[in-house]
N, C-alpha and C positions, 0 to 999 in steps of 0.2 A: 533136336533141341528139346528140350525139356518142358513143359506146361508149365506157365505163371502158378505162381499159388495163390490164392487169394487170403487175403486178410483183412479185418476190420478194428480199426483206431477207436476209442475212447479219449474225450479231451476233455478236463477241466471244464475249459468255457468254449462260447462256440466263438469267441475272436479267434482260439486258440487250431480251433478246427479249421476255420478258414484259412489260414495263414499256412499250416499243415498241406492242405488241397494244393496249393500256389507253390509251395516248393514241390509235390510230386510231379505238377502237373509242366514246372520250368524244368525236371530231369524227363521230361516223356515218359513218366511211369502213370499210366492209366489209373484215373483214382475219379470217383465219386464223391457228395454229400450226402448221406441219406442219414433217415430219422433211426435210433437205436432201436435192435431188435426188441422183442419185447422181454427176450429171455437177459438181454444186457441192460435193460432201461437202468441208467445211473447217470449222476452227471448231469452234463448240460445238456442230454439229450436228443444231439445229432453227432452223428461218427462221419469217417470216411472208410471204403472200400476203396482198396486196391490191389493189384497184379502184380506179384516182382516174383522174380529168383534171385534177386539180391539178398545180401545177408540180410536181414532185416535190425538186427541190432547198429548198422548202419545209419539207418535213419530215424531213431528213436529222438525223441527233441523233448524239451522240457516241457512242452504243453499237452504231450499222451499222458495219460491217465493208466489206462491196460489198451494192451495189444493181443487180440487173436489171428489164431489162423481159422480160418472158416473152411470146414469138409462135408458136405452135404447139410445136413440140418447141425450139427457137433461145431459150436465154439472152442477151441482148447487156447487158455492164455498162455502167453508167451512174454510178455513184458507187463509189470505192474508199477506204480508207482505211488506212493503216499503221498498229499500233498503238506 
């Protein structure tokens, strides 16, 4: 089986991020709150990490802002959005 990959959420506001958390956390997909790295500082400045091998455009919801994937120290976005 394959390794999670990890990724880390960008949201608007942080209602938005909590709310985000509560749905990863009711599919069992392992997710975090943490404070935005500093190389991402934007926003409302707290994200979520999480673990999936799901498609990720799956669970893209209106309250992400950008979506990366995270590989060592290398952010690469993957979903953005204008609000």
């Amino acid at each position: 089986m394959e390794a999670s990959k990890e990724y880390f959420a960008v949201f608007f506001t942080p209602s938005g991020a909590i709310r985000f958390h509560r749905f990863l956390r009711s599919n069992n997909i392992p997710a975090e709150v943490k404070p935005l790295p500093r190389i991402l500082s934007i926003s409302c400045g707290i994200g979520i990490e999480f673990f999936t091998n799901l498609d990720v455009n799956l669970l893209i919801s209106k309250d992400i802002k950008e979506l990366y994937l995270h590989q060592g120290y290398q952010y690469t976005l993957k979903y953005t959005k204008d609000q």
